[in-house]
C-alpha positions in Angstrom: -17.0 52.9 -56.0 -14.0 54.4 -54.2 -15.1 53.1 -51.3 -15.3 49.3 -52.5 -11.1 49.0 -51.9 -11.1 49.9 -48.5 -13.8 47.7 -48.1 -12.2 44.8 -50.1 -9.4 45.2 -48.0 -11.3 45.1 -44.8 -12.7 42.0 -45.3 -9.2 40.5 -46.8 -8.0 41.2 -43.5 -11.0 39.9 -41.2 -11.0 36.5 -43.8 -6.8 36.2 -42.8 -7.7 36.8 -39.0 -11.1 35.3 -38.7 -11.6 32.9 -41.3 -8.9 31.0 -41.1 -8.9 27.4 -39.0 -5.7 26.9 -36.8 -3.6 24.4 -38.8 -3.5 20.9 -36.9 -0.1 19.4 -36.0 1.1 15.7 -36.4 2.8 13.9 -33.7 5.9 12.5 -34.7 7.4 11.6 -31.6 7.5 11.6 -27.8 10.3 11.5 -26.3 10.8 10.7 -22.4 13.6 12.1 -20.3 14.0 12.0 -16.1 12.0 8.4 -15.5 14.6 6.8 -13.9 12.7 4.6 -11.9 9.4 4.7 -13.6 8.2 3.1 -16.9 8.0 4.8 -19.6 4.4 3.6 -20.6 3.4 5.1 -17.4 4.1 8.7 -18.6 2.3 7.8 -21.7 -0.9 6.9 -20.0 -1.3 10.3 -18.9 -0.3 11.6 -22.3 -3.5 12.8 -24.1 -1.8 12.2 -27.5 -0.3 9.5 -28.8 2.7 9.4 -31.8 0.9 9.4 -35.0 -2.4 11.7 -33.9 -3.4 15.0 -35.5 -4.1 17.9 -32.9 -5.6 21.3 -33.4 -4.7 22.8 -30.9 -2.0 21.4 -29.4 -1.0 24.3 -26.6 -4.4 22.5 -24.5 -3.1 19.2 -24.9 0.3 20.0 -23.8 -1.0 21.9 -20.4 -3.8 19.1 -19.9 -0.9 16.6 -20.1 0.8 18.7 -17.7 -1.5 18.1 -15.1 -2.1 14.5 -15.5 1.0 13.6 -14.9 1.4 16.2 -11.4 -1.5 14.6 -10.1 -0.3 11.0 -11.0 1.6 12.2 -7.4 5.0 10.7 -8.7 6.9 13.9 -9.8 7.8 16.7 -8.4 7.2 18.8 -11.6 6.5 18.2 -15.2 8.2 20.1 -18.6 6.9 19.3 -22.0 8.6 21.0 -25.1 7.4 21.1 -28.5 10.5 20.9 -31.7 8.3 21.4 -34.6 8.9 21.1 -38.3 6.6 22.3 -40.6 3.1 20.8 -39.1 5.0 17.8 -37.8 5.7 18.0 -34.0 8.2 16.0 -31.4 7.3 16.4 -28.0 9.4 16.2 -25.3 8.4 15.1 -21.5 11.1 15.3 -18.5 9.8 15.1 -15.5 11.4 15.4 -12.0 10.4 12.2 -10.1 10.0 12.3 -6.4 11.2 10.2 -3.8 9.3 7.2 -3.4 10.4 4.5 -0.7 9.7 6.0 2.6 9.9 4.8 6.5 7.5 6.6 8.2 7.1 6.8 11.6 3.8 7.4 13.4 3.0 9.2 16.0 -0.3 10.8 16.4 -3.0 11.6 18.3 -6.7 9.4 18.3 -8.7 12.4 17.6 -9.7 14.4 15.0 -7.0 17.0 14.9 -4.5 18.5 17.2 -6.7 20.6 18.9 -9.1 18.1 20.0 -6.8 15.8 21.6 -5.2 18.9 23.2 -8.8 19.4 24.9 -9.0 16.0 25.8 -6.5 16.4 28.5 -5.4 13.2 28.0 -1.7 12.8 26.6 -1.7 9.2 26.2 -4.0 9.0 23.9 -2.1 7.9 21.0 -1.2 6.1 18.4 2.4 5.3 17.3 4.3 2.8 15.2 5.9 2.7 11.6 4.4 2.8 8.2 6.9 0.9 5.2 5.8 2.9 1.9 7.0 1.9 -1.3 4.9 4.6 -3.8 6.3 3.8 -7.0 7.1 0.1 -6.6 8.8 -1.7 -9.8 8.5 2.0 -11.0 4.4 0.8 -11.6 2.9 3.6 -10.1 2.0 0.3 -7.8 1.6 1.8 -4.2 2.8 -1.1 -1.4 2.2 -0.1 2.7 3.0 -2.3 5.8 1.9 -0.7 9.0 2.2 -1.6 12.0 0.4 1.0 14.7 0.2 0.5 18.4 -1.2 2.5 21.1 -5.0 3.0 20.8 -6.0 1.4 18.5 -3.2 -1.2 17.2 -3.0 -2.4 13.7 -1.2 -4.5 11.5 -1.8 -4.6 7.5 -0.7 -4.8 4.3 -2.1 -3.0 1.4 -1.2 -3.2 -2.3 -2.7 -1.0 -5.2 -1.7 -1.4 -8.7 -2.6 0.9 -11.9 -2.2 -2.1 -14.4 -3.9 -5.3 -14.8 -2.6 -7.8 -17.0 -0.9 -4.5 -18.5 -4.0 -3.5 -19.1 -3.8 0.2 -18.7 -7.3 1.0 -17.5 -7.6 -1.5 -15.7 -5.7 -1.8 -11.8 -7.2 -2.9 -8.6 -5.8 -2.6 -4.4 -5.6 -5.3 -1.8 -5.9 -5.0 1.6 -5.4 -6.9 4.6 -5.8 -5.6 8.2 -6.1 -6.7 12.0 -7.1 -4.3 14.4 -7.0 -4.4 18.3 -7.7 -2.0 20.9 -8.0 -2.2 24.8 -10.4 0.9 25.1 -13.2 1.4 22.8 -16.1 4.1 21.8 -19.1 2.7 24.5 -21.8 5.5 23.9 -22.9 9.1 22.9 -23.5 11.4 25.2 -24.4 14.9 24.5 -22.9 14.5 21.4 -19.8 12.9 22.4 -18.1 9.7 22.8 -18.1 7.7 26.3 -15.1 5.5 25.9 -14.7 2.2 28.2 -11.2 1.1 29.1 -9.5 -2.1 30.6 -6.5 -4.1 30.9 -7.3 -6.6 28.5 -8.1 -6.1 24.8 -11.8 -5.8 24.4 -12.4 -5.6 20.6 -10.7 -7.0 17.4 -11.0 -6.7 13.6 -10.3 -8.5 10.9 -10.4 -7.3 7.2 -10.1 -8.5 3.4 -10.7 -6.5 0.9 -10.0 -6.8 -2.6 -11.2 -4.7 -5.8 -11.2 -3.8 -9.7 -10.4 -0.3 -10.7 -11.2 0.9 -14.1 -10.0 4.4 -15.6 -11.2 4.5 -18.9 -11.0 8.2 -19.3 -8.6 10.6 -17.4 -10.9 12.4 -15.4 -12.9 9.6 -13.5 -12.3 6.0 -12.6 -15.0 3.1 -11.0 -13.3 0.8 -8.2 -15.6 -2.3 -7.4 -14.7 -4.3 -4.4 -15.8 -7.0 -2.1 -14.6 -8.5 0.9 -14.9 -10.2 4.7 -14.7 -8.2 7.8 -15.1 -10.0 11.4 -15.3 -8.1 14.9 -15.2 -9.9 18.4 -16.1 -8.3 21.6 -14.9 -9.8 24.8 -17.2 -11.7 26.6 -17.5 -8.7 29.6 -19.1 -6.0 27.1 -22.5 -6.2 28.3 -24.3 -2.8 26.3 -23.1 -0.8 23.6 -25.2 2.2 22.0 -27.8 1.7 24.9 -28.2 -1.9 22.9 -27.1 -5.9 24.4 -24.0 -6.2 22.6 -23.5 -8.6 20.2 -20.0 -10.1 20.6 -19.4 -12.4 17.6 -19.9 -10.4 13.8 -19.0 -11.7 10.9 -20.2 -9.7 7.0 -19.8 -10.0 3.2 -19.6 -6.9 1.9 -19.4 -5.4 -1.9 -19.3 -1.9 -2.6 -18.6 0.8 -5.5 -16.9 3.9 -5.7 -16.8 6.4 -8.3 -14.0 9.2 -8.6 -14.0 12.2 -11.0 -11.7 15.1 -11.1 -11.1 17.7 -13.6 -9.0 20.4 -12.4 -5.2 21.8 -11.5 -3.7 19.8 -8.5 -6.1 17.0 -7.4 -4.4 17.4 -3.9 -5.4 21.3 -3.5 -7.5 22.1 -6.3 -7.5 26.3 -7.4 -10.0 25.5 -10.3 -12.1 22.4 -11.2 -15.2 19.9 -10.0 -14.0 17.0 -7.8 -16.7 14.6 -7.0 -15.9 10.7 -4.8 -19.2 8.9 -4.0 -19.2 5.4 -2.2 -22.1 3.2 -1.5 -21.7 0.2 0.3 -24.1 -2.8 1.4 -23.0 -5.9 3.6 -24.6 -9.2 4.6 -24.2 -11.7 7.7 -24.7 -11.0 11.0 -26.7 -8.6 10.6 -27.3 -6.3 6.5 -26.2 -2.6 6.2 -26.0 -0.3 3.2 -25.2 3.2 3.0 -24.0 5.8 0.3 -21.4 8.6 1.1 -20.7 11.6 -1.1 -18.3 14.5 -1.4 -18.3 17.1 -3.9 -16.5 20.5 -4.9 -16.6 23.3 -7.2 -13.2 25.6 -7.5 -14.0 28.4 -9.4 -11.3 31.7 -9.4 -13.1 34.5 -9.4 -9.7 36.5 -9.1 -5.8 35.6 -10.2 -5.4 35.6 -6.4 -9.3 34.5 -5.2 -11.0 31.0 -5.4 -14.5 30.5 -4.4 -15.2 26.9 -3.4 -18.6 25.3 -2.8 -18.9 22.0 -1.3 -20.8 19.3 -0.4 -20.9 16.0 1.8 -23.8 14.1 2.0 -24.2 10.4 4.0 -27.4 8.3 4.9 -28.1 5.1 5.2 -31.0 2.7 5.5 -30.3 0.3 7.7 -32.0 0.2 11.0 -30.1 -0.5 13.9 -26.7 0.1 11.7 -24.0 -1.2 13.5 -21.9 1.5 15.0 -17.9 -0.2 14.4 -19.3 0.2 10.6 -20.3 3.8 10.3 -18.7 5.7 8.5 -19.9 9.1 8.0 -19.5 12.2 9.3 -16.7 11.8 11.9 -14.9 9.2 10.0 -14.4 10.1 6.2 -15.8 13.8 6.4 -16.5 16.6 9.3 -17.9 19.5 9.6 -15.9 22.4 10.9 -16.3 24.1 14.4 -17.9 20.9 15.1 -14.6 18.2 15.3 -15.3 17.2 19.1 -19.1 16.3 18.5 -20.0 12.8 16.9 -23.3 12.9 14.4 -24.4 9.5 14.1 -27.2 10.2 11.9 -29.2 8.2 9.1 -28.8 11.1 7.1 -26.7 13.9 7.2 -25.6 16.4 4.8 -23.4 19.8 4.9 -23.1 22.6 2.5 -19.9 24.3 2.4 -18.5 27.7 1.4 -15.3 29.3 0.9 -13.1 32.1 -0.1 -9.7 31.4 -0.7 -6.6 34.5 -0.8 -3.5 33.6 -2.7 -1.0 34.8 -0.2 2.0 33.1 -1.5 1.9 32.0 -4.7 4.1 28.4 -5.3 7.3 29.1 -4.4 10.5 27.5 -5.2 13.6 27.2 -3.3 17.2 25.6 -3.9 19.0 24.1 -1.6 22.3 23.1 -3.1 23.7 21.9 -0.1 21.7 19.3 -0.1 22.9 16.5 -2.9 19.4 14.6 -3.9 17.4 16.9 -6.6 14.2 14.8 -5.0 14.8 17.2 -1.8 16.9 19.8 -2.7 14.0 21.8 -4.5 11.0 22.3 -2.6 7.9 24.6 -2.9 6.1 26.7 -0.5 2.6 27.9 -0.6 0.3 30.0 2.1 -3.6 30.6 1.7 -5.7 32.6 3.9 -9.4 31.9 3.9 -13.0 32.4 5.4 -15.5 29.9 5.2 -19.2 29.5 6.2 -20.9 25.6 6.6 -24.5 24.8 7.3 -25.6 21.0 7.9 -28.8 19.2 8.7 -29.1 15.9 9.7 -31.9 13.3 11.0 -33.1 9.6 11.6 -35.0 8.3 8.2 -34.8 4.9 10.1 -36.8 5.0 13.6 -37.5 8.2 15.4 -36.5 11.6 13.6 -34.0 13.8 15.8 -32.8 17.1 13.9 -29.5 18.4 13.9 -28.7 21.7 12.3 -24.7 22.5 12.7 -23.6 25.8 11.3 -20.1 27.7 11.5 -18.5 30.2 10.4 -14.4 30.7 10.2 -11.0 31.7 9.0 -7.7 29.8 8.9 -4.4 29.9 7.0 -3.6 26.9 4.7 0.6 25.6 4.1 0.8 23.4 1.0 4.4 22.4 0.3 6.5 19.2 -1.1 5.1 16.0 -1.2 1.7 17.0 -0.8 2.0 17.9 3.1 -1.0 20.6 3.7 -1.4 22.1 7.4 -4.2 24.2 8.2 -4.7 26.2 10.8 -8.7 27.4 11.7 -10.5 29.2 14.0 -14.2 28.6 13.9 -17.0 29.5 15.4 -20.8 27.2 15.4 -24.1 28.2 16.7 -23.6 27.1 20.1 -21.7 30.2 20.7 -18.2 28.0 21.2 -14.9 28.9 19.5 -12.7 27.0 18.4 -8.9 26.7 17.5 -8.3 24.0 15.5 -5.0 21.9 13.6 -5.5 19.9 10.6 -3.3 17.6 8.2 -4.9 17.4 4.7 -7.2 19.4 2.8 -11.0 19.7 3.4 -12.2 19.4 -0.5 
């Protein structure tokens, strides 16, 4: 018996630890600070609470929230306080909003990266021109770009990309119209590489229309359906392209889908989280293609300072005889590294990535008073070192098979800093014994 009040005591305790269910918190209000430009319901899009709903656990809401509205790419950073009162709660966002209406002058070169236009030997192969960016127009989250690009290959567009629909908030859509001309184009492959032909006069053109529906009904992924009319002209004199007659006059109908999911920290340069963006395309006229792309990633930190990242890129297509100003695979949307000067123009190729990432400079902030504009005078800095190992295979599923295995191995250093700019610096080294130095803008995942 003398044991029973210890006992009863015990289990008083465990019941007050254990037992208990966290007590859930109303919403009473939200209340948005720092939106100068942009709307209100904007913010509350991104929100994943609305005034009036009961959470449980409120702390996972608030960080969700958190990075919603980071990777909605309009603010430089995100605060949300909680003033509560009894189980009623008022939450406070204030976000810093970045700077959105940008001239932004081009001048780059028509490879793949720095490196490989450096081995080129060529220094007029450029392109250069201005870009007219307004990323938050109306203060919509609506993205509006006029380019206009000479040098290789020239261009002149317009594209338009909205979030909202008839203020629908799930429902947004992107416009684009383009012209392309160049006076030197891609003629063959030859050991793996592009044989250009160049002349005086302009020798190809393009013309685009593209129009599609995006729908977000959940946070994490969207679905973008789209359709359009592209046209291509070769001059008269092109007699063989691809070891094939060239066609001069091609006109197509094309509709596609593509289907974006990410759940993770920083969509730009994800730490943790699954980030998957597969397109499939198929177009009618002159002549029918159809082919899928894919491009997925796992972030996982297996350390506060270590990620482990596995990815993976897959393309093929079934169309015989695919016409080659319409691939676009490996090369064009993806790449595999140590391999950036070699062209892959494969029915089906896929590539298998691996990576271990070192926190070497956690996101730091700086403050530069001096400078008057808080959308500048604040910026971040952060430095990664990492080592990497990619295999591919690829082959023809249409026509004659003709295997391709790339593999690599490397190390580079990663810069992420304000406005999303990410430089990366590799050396990598494939199984044809060549090394590589090589300059990057953008992330690889």
């Amino acid at each position: 018996m003398r044991f029973l009040l210890p006992l009863a005591i015990l289990l008083h305790i465990s019941f007050m630890l254990f037992g208990q269910k966290q007590k859930p918190t109303i919403i009473n209000e939200i209340i948005i600070e720092g939106n100068d430009k942009t709307h209100a319901k904007i913010l509350h899009r991104e929100l994943t609470f609305e005034e009036g709903d009961t959470i449980v656990d409120l702390s996972a809401e608030i960080n969700q929230s958190k990075k919603n509205l980071l990777n909605t790419r309009l603010f430089h950073y995100a605060y949300i306080n909680i003033i509560r009162h009894k189980h009623l709660a008022n939450i406070i966002v204030k976000v810093q909003e970045r700077w959105y209406l940008w001239p932004i002058p081009i001048f780059e070169y028509a490879d793949y990266n720095l490196a490989s236009w450096l081995r080129r030997k060529e220094i007029d192969y450029l392109n250069y021109g201005i870009i007219l960016e307004e990323r938050n127009f109306r203060g919509l989250n609506e993205k509006l770009k006029l380019k206009i690009r000479m040098g290789i290959r020239e261009q002149y567009g317009i594209n338009y990309a909205f979030p909202r629909l008839f203020n629908h908030p799930d429902i947004g859509g992107n416009i684009n119209v383009s012209y392309f001309r160049q006076k030197e184009i891609h003629q063959s492959i030859v050991d793996q590489r592009y044989v250009d032909i160049e002349q005086d006069r302009y020798i190809f053109r393009e013309g685009r229309l593209i129009a599609g529906i995006r729908w977000r009904p959940e946070f994490f992924y969207s679905h973008f359906f789209y359709g359009g009319f592209r046209k291509y002209r070769y001059h008269q004199n092109i007699n063989t392209l691809f070891e094939e007659p060239a066609k001069h006059n091609l006109e197509y109908l094309a509709i596609g889908y593509t289907f974006k999911f990410f759940k993770g920290d920083y969509i730009m340069y994800p730490l943790k989280g699954n980030k998957l963006k597969v397109t499939t395309e198929y177009g009618f006229g002159s002549a029918d293609y159809f082919f899928t792309d894919l491009a997925f990633s796992s972030h996982y930190p297996v350390h506060p300072k270590f990620t482990l990242t596995y990815g993976f890129n897959g393309y093929a297509s079934l169309t015989e005889q695919y016409p080659h100003f319409l691939y676009s695979g490996p090369g064009k949307t993806w790449y595999i590294r140590g391999f950036e000067d070699y062209i892959y123009h494969k029915d089906l190729l896929i590539n298998n990535r691996l990576q271990l990432k070192y926190t070497l400079l956690k996101k730091k902030r700086f403050n530069f008073d001096w400078i008057p504009s808080k959308k500048f005078n604040a910026p971040f800095l952060s430095i990664f070192l990492n080592t990497f190992f990619e295999a591919g295979y690829g082959t023809n599923i249409n026509g004659s098979p003709a295997e391709v295995t790339p593999v690599s191995i490397g190390a580079g250093i990663d810069f992420l800093t304000y406005y999303d700019w990410i430089g990366r610096f590799e050396v990598a080294q494939n199984n044809n014994k060549e090394i590589f130095f090589n300059v990057h803008w953008g992330y690889i995942f």
